[in-house]
C-alpha positions as CSV (number, residue, x, y, z in Angstrom):
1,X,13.3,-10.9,58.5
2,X,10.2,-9.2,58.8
3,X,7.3,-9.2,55.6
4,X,6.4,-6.0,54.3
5,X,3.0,-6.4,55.8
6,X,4.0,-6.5,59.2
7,X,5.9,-3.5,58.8
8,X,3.3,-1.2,57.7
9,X,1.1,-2.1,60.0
10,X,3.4,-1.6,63.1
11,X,3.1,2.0,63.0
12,X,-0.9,1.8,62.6
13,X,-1.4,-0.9,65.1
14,X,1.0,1.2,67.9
15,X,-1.6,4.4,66.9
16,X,-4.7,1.9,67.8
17,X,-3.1,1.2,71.1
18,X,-2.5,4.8,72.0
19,X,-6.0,5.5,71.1
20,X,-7.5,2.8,72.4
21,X,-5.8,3.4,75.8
22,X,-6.7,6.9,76.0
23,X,-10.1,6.3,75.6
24,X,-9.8,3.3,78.3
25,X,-8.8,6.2,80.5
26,X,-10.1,9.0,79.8
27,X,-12.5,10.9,81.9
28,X,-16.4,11.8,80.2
29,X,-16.3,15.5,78.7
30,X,-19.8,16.5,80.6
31,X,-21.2,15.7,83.7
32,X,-24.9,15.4,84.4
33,X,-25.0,18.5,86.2
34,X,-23.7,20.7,83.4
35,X,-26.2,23.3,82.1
36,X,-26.2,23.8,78.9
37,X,-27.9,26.3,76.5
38,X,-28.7,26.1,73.1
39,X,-29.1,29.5,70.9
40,X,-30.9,29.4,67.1
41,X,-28.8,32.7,66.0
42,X,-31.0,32.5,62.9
43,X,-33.9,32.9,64.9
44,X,-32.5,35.5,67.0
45,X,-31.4,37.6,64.5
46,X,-34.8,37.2,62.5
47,X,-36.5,38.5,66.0
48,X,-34.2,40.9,67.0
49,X,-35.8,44.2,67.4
50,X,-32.5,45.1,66.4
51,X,-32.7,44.2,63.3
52,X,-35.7,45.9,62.5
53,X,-33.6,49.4,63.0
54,X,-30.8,48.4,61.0
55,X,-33.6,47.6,58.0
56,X,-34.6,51.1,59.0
57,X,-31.1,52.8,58.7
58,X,-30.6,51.0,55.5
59,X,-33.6,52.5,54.1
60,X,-33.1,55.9,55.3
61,X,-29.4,55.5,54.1
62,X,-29.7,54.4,50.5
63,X,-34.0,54.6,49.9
64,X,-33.2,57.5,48.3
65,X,-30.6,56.4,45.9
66,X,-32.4,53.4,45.2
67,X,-35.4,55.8,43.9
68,X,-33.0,57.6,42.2
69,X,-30.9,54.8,40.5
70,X,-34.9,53.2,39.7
71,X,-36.0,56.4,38.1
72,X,-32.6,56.6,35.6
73,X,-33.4,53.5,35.0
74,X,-36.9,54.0,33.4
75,X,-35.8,57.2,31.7
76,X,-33.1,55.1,29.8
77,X,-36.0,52.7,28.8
78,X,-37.8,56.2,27.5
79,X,-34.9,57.0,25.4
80,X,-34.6,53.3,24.2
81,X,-38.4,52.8,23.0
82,X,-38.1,56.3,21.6
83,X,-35.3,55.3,19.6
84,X,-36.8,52.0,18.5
85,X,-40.2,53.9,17.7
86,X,-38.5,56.9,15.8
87,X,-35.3,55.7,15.0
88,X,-36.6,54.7,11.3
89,X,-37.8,58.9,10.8
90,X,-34.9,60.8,12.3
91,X,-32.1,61.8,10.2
92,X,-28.5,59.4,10.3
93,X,-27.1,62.4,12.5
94,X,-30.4,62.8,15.2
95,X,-30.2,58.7,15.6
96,X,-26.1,58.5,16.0
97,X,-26.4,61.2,18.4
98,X,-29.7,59.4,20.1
99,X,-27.5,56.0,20.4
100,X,-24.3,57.5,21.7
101,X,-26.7,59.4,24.3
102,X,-28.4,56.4,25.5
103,X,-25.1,53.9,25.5
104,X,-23.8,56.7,27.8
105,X,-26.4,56.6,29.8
106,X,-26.3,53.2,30.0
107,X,-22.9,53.2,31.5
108,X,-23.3,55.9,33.4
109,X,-26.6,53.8,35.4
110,X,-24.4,50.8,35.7
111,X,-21.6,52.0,36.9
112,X,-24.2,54.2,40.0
113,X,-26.0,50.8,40.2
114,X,-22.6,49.0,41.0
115,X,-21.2,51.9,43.3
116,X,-24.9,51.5,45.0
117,X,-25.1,47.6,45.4
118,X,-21.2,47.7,46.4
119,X,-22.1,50.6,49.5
120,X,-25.1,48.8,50.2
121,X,-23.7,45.5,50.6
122,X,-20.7,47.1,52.7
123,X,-22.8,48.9,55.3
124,X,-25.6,45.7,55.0
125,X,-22.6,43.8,56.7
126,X,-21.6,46.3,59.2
127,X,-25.1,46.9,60.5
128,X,-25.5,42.9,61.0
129,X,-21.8,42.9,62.2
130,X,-23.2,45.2,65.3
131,X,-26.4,43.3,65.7
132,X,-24.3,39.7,66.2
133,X,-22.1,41.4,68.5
134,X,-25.4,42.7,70.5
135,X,-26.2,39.0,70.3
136,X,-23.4,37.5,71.6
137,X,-23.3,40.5,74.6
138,X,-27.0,39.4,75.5
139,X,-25.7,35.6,75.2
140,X,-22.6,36.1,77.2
141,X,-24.7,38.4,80.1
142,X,-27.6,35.4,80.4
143,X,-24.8,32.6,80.4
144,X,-23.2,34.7,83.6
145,X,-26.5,35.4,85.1
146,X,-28.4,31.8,84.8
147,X,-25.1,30.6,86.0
148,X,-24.7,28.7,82.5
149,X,-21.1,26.2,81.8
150,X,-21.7,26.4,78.1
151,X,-23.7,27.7,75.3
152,X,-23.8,26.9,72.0
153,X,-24.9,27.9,68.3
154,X,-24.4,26.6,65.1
155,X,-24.0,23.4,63.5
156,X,-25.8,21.8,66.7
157,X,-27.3,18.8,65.0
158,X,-30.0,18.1,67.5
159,X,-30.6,19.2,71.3
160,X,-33.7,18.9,73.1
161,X,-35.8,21.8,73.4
162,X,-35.2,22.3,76.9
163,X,-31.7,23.6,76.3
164,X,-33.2,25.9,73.8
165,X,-32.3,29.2,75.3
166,X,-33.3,31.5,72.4
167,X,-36.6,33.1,73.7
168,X,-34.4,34.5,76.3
169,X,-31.9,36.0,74.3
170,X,-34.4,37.6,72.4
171,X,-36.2,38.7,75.8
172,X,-33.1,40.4,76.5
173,X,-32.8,41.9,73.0
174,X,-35.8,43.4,73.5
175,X,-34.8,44.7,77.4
176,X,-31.9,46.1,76.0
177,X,-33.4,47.6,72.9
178,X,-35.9,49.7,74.6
């Protein structure tokens, strides 16, 4: 009769052999004569002159309703230190009417400065969305042109800086830009 040791460790100790042998006999996953590029997509995107448009098109999309949330904004704080320096002389009916005229306000600039944040943050995303995939084309044509077997991106915890193929990513971010 078999201990209850030995029987929990029969299906663990046939996993380590089945491991162990694969490993044994298992071919190495690169060869020496791999080549292998490394991309910083952080530094890419930073250098894009892509990116510098899409901060453009943002600006020219919603500069304007920025300005315009900024300046409702300012005359609500008009309205409030009006109120709180004549709010003591005006009649019960001028200040009641005052309040309810600035708490409308008030919601009226948070709900535009929600709508605004929510359309910004929605095209903000596409625009990068476009520039990544502009990215990736440029990474995918040098890869097939420098005769690359793989390139990689993020979560690379070191590689030398000879492998570092960003500069001509952004080379070609800047061929294609132009």
């Amino acid at each position: 009769m078999a201990d209850k040791n030995s029987i929990e460790r029969g299906p663990f100790l046939a996993l380590w052999m089945v491991v162990a042998s694969l490993a044994l006999t298992s071919q190495p996953v690169a060869s020496a004569d791999m080549k292998i590029g490394v991309v910083n997509l952080a530094r890419a995107i930073e250098s894009a002159p892509q990116r510098e448009d899409a901060e453009g098109t943002l600006e020219r999309e919603f500069g304007n309703r920025e300005r315009n949330l900024l300046a409702q904004q300012r005359s609500l704080g008009g309205l409030e230190e009006q109120l709180t320096r004549d709010g003591a002389v005006m009649t019960e009916q001028q200040r009641v009417s005052m309040e309810k005229d600035i708490n409308k306000q008030r919601r009226e600039v948070r709900r535009a400065l929600e709508e605004f944040r929510e359309d910004l943050r929605v095209r903000r995303v596409e625009l990068m969305g476009e520039l990544q995939r502009t990215i990736l084309v440029a990474i995918r044509e040098i890869g097939k042109k420098e005769k690359y077997d793989l390139i990689i991106s993020n979560d690379v915890i070191f590689a030398g800086e000879h492998l570092d193929i960003t500069e001509l990513v952004i080379k070609r971010l800047r061929e294609v830009h132009n």
